[in-house]
N, C-alpha and C positions, 0 to 999 in steps of 0.2 A: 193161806194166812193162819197162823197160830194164836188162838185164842187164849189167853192166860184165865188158867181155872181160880176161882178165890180159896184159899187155905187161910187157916188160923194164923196165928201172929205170934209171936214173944211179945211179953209184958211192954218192955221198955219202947215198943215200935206200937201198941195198942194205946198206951198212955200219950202220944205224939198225936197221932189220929185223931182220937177224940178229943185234944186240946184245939186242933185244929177243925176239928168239925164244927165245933163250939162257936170258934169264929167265923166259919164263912159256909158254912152248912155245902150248898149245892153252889154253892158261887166258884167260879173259878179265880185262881191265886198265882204270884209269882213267887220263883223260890226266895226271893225279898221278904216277901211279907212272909210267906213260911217260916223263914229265918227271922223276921221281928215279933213274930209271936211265937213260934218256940222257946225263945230267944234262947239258941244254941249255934255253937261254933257252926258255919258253913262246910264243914268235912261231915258231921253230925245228921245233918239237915240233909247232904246229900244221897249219901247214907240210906236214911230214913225214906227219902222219896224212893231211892231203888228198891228198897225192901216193899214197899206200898207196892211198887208197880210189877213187878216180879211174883206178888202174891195175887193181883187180880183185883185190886184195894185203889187202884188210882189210874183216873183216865191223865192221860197229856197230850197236849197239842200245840206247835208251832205257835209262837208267840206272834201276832200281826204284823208289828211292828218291827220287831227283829227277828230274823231267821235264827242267831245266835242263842237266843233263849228260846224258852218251854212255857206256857199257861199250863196249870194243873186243874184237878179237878176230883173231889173223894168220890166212888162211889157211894149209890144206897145201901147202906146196913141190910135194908129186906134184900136188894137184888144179891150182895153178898152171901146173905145164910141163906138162899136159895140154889145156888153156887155148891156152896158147902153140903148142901145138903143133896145134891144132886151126886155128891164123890162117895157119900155113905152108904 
């Protein structure tokens, strides 16, 4: 299994993040509520979650109730620049 390493971000994807962090810190979210506190287009949002999870920035997990969706979930900022700092 491929572990995805955390790397830096572009602005506009670090600005999303931490909007989001704001709200639900360690709590896990649907792309719903993603999308209602971003409040950006659902292309946008999805977008932005790939970019999170590609970077090593966002856990996901099968939704309970639907197989069809995703529960998300931000990593820790420490465990992040720990990540990071293991690449330097």
């Amino acid at each position: 299994m491929h572990i995805a390493m955390a790397v830096l971000l572009p602005k506009w994807v670090m600005r999303r993040y931490f909007k989001l962090r704001k709200e639900f810190h360690h709590k896990k979210f649907t792309f719903k509520e993603a999308q209602e506190t971003l409040e950006d287009d659902s292309r946008i949002v999805s977008l932005f979650l790939s970019e999170l999870k590609k970077a090593g920035w966002l856990i996901t997990e099968p939704h309970p109730d639907d197989v069809r969706k995703r529960l998300y979930q931000l990593k820790d900022l420490e465990a992040i620049a720990k990540e990071i700092e293991k690449e330097l």
